[in-house]
TORKOL-4160 file (C-alpha; in steps of 0.2 Angstrom, whole numbers, padded with zeros to 4 digits, m for minus):
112
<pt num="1" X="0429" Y="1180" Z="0986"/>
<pt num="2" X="0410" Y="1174" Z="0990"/>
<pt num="3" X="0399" Y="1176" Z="0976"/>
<pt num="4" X="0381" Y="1178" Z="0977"/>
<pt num="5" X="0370" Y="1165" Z="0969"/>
<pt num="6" X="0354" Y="1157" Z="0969"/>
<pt num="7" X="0349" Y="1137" Z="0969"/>
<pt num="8" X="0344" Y="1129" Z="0951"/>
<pt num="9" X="0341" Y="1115" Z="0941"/>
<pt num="10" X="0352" Y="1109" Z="0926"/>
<pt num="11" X="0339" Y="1098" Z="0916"/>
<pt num="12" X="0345" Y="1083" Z="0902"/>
<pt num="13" X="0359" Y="1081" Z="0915"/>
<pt num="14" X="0364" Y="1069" Z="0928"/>
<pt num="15" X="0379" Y="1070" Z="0940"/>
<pt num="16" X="0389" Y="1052" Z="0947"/>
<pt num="17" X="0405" Y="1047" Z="0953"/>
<pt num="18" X="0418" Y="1048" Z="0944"/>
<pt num="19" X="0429" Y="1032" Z="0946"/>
<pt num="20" X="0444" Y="1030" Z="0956"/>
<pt num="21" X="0437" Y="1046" Z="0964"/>
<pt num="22" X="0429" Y="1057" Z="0973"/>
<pt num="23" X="0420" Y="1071" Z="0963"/>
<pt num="24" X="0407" Y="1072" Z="0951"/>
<pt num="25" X="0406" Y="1073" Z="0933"/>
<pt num="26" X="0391" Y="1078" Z="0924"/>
<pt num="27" X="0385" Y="1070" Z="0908"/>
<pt num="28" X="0371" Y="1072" Z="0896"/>
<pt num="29" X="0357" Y="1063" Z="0901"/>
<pt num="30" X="0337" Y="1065" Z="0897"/>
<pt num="31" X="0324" Y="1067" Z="0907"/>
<pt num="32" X="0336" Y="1071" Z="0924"/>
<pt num="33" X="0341" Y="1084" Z="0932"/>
<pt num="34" X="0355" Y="1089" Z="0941"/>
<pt num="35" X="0355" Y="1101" Z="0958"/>
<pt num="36" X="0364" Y="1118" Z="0962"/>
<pt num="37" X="0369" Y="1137" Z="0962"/>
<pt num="38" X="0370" Y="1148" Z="0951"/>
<pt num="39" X="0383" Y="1159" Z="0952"/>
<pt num="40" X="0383" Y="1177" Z="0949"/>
<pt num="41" X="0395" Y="1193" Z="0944"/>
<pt num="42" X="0411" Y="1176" Z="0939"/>
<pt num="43" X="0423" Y="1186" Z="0928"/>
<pt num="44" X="0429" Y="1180" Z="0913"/>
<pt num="45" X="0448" Y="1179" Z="0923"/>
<pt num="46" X="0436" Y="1169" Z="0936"/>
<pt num="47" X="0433" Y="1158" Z="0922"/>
<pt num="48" X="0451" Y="1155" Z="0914"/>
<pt num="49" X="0456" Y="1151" Z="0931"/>
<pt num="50" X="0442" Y="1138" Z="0933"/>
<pt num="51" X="0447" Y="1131" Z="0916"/>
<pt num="52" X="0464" Y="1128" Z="0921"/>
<pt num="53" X="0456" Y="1122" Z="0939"/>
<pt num="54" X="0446" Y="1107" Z="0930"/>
<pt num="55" X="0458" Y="1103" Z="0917"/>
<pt num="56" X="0455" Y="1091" Z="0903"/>
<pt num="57" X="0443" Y="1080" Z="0913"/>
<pt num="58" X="0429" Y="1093" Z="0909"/>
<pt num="59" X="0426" Y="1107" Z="0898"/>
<pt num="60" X="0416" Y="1121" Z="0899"/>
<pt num="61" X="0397" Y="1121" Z="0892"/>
<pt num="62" X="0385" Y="1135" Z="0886"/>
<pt num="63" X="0368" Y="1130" Z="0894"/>
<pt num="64" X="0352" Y="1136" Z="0903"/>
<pt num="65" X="0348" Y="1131" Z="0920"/>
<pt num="66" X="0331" Y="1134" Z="0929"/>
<pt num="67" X="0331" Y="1144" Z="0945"/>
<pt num="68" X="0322" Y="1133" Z="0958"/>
<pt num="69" X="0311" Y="1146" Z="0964"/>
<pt num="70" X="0305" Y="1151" Z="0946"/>
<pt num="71" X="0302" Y="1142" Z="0930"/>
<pt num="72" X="0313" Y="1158" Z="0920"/>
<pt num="73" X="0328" Y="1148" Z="0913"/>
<pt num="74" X="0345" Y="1158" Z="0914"/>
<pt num="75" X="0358" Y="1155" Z="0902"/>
<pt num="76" X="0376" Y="1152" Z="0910"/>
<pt num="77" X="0393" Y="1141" Z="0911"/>
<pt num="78" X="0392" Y="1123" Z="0917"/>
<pt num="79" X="0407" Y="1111" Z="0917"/>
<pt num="80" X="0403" Y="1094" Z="0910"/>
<pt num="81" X="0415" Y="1079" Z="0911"/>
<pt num="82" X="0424" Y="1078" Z="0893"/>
<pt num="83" X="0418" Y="1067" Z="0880"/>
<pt num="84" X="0432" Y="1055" Z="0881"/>
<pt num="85" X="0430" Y="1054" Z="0899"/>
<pt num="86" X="0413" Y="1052" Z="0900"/>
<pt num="87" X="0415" Y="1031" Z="0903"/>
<pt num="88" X="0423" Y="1035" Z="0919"/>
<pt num="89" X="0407" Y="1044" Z="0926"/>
<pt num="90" X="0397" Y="1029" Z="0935"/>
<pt num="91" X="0381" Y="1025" Z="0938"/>
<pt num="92" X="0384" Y="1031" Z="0957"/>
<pt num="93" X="0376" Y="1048" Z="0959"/>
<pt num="94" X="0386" Y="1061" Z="0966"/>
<pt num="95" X="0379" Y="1074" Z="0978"/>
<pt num="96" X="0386" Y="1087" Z="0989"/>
<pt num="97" X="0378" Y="1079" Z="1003"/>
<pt num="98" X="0384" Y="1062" Z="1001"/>
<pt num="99" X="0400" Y="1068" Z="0999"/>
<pt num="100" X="0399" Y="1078" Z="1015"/>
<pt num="101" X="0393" Y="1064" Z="1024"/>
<pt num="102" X="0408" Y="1053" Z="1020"/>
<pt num="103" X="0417" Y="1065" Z="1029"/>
<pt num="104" X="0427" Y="1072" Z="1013"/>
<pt num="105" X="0430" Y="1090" Z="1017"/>
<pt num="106" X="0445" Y="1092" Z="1011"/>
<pt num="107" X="0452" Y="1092" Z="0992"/>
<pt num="108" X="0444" Y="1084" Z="0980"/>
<pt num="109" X="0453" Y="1068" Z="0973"/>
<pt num="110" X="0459" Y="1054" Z="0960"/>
<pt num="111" X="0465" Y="1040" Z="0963"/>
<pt num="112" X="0475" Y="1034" Z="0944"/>
């Protein structure tokens, strides 16, 4: 199903490449930011089922984002690579664009 949702800003964060892949992971980081939506009306069966989607590489986060066209911070879910991972997240920054660009429209992958 499509869920509504509204561009926002996850602040103390930064998203790269992860290695041997082609997807992002998001680590803590100050003074950057990371891109977005924020999606609404996910139920918590939405939720189990993206736990299970991400796996152990990431692990779900309680944390407030920024709505882009205000400055109200909502609080919400956010996936952030595990902490034992977190060395496979490079210095390369990950965005939907560039990934877009490199023609990956298909599934998400990792190379081990």
């Amino acid at each position: 199903r499509t869920l509504p949702g509204d561009a926002a800003w996850l602040d103390g964060y930064r998203c790269g490449l992860v290695a041997r892949a082609n997807f992002p992971g998001i680590t803590a980081a100050p003074h950057c930011r990371v891109p977005g939506t924020l999606l609404y009306g996910v139920t918590q069966a939405e939720l189990e089922h993206l736990d299970r989607y991400e796996g152990e590489l990431y692990r779900r986060v309680r944390t407030e984002v920024r709505l882009s066209e205000q400055d109200s911070l909502i609080q919400c879910w956010v996936y952030v690579i595990a902490a034992w991972a977190q060395a496979r997240v490079t210095d390369t920054p990950w965005t939907i664009e560039w990934y877009r660009q490199q023609g990956m429209k298909g599934r998400l992958t990792y190379r081990y």
